[in-house]
C-alpha positions in Angstrom: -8.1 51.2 4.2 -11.1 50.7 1.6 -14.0 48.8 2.8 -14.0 46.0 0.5 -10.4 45.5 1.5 -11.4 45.5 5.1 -14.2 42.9 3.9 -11.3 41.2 2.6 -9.2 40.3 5.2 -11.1 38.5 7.2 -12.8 36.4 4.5 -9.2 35.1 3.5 -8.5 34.4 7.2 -11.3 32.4 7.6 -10.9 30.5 4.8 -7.1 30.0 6.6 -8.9 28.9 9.2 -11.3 26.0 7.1 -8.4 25.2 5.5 -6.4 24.5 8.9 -9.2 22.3 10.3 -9.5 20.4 7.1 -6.3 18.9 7.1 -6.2 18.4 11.1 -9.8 16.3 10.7 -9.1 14.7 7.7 -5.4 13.6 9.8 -6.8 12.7 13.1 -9.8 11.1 11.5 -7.7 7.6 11.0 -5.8 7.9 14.2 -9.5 8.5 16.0 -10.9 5.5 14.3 -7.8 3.3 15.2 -8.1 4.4 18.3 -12.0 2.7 18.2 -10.9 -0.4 16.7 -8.2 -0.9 19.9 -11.1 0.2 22.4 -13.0 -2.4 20.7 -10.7 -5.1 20.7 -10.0 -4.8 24.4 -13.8 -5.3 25.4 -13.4 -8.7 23.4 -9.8 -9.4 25.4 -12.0 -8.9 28.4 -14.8 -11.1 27.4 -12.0 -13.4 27.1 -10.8 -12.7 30.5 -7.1 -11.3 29.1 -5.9 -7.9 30.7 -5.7 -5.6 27.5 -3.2 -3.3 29.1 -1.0 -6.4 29.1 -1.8 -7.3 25.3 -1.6 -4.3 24.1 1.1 -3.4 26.2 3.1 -6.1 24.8 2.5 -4.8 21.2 4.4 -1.6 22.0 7.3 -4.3 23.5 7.5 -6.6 20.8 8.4 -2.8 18.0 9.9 -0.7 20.8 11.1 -3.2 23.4 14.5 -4.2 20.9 16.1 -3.4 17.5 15.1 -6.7 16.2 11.4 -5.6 16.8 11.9 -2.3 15.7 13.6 -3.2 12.2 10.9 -6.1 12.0 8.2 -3.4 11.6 10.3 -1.4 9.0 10.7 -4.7 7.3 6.9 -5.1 7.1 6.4 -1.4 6.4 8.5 -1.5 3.4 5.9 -3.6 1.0 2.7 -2.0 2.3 4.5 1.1 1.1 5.1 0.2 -2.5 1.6 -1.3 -2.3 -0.1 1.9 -0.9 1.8 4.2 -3.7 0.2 2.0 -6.1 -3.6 2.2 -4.1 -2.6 5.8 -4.0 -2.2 6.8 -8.0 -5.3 4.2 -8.5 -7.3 5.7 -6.4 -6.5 9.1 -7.4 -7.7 8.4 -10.6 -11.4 6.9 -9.5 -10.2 3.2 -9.5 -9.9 0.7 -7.5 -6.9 -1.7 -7.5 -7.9 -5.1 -5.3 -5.4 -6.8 -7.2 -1.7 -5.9 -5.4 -1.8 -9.6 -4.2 -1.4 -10.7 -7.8 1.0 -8.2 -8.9 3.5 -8.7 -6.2 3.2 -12.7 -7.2 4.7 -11.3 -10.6 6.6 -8.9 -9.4 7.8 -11.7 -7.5 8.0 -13.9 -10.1 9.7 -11.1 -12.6 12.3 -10.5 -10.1 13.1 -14.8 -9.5 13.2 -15.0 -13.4 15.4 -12.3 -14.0 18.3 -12.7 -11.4 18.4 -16.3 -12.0 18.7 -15.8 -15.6 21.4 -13.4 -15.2 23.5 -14.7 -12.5 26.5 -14.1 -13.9 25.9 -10.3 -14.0 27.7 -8.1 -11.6 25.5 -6.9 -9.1 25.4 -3.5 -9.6 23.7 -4.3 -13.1 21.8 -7.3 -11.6 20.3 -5.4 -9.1 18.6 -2.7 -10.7 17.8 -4.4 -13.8 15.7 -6.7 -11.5 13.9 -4.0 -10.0 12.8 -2.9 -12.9 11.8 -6.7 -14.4 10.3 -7.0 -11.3 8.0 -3.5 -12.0 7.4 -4.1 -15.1 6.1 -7.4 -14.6 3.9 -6.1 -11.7 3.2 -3.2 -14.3 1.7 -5.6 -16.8 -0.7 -7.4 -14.3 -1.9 -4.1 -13.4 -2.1 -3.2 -17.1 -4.7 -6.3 -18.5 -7.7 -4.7 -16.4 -6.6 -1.3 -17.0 -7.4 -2.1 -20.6 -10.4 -4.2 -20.0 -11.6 -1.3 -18.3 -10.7 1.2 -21.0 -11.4 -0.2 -24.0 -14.6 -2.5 -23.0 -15.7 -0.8 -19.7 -15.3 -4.2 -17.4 -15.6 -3.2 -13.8 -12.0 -3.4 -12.4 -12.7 -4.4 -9.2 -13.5 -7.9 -10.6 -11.2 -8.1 -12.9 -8.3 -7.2 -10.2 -9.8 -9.9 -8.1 -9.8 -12.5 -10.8 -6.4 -11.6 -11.8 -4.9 -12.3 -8.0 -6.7 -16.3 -8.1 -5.0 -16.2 -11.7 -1.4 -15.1 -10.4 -1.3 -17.8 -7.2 -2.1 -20.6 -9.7 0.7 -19.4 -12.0 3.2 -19.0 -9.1 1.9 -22.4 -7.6 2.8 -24.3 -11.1 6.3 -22.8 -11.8 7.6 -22.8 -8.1 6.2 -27.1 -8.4 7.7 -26.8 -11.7 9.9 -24.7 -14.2 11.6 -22.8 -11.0 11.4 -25.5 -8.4 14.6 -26.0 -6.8 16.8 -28.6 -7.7 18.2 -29.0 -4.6 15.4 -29.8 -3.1 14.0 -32.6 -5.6 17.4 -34.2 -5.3 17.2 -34.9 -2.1 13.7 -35.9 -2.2 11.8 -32.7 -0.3 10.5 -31.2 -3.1 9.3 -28.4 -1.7 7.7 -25.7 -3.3 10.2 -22.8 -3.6 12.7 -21.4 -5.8 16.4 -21.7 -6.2 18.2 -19.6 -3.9 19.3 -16.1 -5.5 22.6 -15.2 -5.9 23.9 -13.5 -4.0 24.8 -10.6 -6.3 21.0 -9.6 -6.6 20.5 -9.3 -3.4 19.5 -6.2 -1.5 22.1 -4.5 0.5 21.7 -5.0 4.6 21.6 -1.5 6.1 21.7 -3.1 9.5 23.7 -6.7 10.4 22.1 -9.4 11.5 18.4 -8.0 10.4 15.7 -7.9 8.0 16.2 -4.4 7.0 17.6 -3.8 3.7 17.9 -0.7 1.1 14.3 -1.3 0.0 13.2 1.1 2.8 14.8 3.6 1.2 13.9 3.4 -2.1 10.3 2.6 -0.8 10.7 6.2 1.1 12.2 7.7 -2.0 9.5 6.7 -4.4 7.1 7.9 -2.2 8.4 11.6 -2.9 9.1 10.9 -6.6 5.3 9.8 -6.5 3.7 12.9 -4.5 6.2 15.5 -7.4 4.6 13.0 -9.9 1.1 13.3 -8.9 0.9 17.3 -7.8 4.1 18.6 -9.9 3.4 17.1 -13.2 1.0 17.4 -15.8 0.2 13.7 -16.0 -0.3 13.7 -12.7 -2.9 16.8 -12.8 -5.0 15.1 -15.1 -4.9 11.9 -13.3 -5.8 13.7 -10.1 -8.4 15.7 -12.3 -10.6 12.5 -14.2 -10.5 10.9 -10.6 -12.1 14.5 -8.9 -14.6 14.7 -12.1 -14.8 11.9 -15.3 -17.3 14.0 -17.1 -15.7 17.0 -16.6 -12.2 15.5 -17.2 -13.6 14.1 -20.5 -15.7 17.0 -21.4 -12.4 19.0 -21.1 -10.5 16.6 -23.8 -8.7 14.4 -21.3 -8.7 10.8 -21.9 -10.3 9.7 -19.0 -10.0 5.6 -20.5 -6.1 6.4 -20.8 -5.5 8.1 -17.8 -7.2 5.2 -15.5 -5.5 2.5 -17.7 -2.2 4.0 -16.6 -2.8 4.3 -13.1 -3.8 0.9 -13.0 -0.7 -0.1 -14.7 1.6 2.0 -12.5 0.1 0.5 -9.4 0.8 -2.6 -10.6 4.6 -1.7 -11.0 5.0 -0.5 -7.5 3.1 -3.9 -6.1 5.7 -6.0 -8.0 8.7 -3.9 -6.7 7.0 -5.0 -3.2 7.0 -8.5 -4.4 10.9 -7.9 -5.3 11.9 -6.6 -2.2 10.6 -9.6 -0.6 12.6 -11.8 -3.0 16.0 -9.8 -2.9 15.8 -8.7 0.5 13.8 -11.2 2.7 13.7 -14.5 1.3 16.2 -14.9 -1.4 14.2 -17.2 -2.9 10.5 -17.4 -4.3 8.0 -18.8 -1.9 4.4 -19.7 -1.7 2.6 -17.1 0.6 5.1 -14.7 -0.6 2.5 -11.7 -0.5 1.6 -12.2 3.1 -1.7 -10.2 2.5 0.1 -7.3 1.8 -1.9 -6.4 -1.2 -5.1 -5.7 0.9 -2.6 -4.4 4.0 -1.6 -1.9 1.4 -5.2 -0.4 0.7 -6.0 0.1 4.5 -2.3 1.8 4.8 -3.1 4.1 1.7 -6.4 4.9 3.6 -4.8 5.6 7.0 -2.6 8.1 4.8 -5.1 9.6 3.2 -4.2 8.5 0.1 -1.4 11.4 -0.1 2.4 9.5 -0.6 3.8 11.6 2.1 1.5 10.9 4.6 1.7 6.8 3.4 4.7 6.9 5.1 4.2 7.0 8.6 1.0 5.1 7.8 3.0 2.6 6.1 5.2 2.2 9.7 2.6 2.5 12.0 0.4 -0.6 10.5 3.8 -2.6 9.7 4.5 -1.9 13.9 0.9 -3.0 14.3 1.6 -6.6 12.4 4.8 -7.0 14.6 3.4 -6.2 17.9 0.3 -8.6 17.0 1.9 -11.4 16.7 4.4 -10.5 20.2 1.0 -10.0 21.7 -0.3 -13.7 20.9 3.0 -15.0 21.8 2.8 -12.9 25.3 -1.1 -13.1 26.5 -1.6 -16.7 24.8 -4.4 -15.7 23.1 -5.7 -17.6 20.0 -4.5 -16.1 16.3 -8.7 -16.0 15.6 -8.3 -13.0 18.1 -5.5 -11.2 16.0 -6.8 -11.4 12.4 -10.4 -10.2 14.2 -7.9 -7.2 15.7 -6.6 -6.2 12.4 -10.0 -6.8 10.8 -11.4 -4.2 13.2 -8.9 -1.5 12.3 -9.4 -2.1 8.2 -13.0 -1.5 9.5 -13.2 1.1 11.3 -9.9 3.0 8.9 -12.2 2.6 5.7 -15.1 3.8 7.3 -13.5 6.7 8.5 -12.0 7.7 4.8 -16.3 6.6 3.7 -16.9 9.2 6.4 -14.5 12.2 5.4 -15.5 12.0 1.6 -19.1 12.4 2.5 -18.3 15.4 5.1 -16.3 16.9 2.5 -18.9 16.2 -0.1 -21.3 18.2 2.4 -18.5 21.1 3.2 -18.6 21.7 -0.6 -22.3 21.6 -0.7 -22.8 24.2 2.1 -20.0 26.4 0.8 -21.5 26.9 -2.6 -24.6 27.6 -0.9 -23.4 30.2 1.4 -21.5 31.8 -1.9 -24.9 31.7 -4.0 -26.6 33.5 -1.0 -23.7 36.5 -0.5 -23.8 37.1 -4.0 -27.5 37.2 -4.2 
């Protein structure tokens, strides 16, 4: 065998090897930091004098310990996964989307307008036409600071923030208002909610006498149409390419401006179809406090799946199980709700600054790498 081929062998192997350890740090770099946020909340459960291997114990109860539990946490899975596809496209292409909360309040809102309008359809038309009112409407949220940012250059971040205080005003006027329920004004309530769905729009069970309907799956199946969209398509190339490098993207002849307004408006869509499933499959009926935080719950799931649609999905589960077992851990250990949004607060934490850290170690894995290539060719 030639030398250089010799040479050769090993060099690929290596860069097996570098490849290998990439993908196992960059995967147990969330779990590890998780695992820190759950260390730290049980020093605080013992400066409270509460046995953490009772709290947390009961966390694993309240998802494992029964169906009901288990379903639960599918049931708040399935909206922090249509949120995180959304953070995940965004993100891809160098923006940042804060403003799920508001476009699930339209998708929301799209979805309540629609099937109501249309009662009379047969629900195998209602349905999906819904959806996609529902997307669309979440799309267009999504879309005014995509353009704001593209044509004028207005830092999306604040426009995505303005846009959710924006949405709850508009969803607190028509629920008091236009879409207030009738029922409830006759007999004197008035409360703010919608009129019930029909029945016709709303989401197939796929297990009686529980939360869980057929938005999981669709949430699990547009989670693969979104990884063959980002990595198997050319639009999704180039939005993977301007977020990876704008100047060289532009310099190139990719519209960088076009490329972020459309990721901003397709996250949008996917945080209204969470806003639908909540409608059509939860509630039946708009609510206030529809979102449940789910828009910022999104963006810590999309970081714990390292922004990759595949790996959103056990993400997705394990932070929807973490929401359910929460709350059976209050109920269990008696210990103030304070104590739980400080719990969760510590796992965003510590889950974004492990993503901070694995962009800067990959920033400095480049660095060294085209160092060591500039001396072996020297």
């Amino acid at each position: 065998m030639p030398h250089d081929v010799e040479s050769a062998v090993p060099k690929k192997s290596s860069r097996f090897i570098l490849a290998r350890n990439e993908i196992f740090f960059n995967a147990a770099l969330p779990v590890l930091a998780m695992l820190i946020a759950l260390l730290v909340g049980a020093i605080v459960l013992l400066v409270l004098r509460v046995n953490p291997f009772q709290a947390y114990s009961a966390i694993v109860i309240g998802v494992f310990g029964s169906l009901a539990g288990f379903t639960q946490s599918l049931v708040k899975a399935t909206p922090l996964l249509f949120v995180g596809l959304g953070i995940c496209i965004a993100f891809r292409a160098s923006v940042i989307n804060i403003g799920a909360e508001g476009q699930i309040i339209l998708g929301a809102l799209g979805a309540t307008a629609w099937a109501l309008g249309f009662r009379t359809w047969p629900g195998w038309i209602l349905v999906p036409t819904t959806l996609i009112a529902s997307f669309l409407s979440g799309a267009f949220w999504g879309f005014v600071p995509g353009l704001l940012k593209a044509r004028f250059r207005v830092n999306e971040i604040l426009t995505t923030v303005m846009m959710n205080a924006i949405a709850i005003q508009l969803m607190n006027m028509l629920v008091r208002g236009p879409l207030i329920d009738q029922a409830g004004v006759t007999a004197g309530t008035y409360l703010a909610q919608s009129e019930r769905l029909p029945e016709a729009s709303w989401l197939p069970r796929l297990i009686p006498q529980t939360l869980l309907t057929s938005g999981a799956i669709l949430a699990v199946v547009l989670a693969v149409v979104v990884y063959i969209f980002l990595w198997r398509t050319t639009i999704g190339f180039r939005i993977r390419m301007v977020g990876l490098n704008p100047d060289a993207s532009r310099y190139a002849g990719v519209n960088v401006a076009f490329y972020q307004m459309l990721s901003l408006t397709l996250a949008g869509g996917f945080a209204g179809l969470a806003g639908a499933v909540e409608v059509m499959g939860v509630h039946h009926r708009l609510l206030e406090g529809i979102t449940s935080g789910y828009g910022f719950s999104g963006i810590v799931a999309a970081l714990f799946g390292g922004l990759h649609p595949l790996g959103l999905i056990p993400a997705a589960w394990l932070f929807g199980s973490l929401l359910v077992g929460a709350d059976k851990m209050q109920r269990a250990v008696q210990v103030p709700s304070a104590l739980i949004d400080m719990l969760l607060g510590l796992v965003v934490l510590f889950v974004v600054g492990s993503a901070f850290i694995s962009r800067r170690w990959a920033t400095h894995r480049a660095i060294t790498a085209s160092k060591t290539e500039t001396e072996a060719k020297a």
